[in-house]
C-alpha positions, 0 to 999 in steps of 0.5 A: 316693790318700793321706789327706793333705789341704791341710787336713791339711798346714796343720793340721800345720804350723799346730800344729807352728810354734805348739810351735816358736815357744812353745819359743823363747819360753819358752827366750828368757824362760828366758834373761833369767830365768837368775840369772846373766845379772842382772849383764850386764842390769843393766849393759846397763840403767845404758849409757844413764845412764852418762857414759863417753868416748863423749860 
């Protein structure tokens, strides 16, 4: 038989989703931290205060 155990499975999988969703985190952190993307935020941040043609 094999010493693969349910236990064992769900251990893996437990700490392999936890390095998989930590490195999306901290590659979506990266992103909006990336220097260049300051502009593009900061005119998504000034969309609702502008008055364009949409009104």
């Amino acid at each position: 038989m094999s010493d693969m155990t349910y236990e064992t499975v769900a251990r893996f999988a437990q700490q392999g989703g936890l390095i998989y969703f930590g490195l999306i985190f901290l590659a979506g952190v990266a992103y909006a931290m990336w220097p260049s993307k300051k502009a593009e935020f900061d005119n998504a941040a000034r969309m609702p205060l502008d008055h364009g043609e949409d009104l």
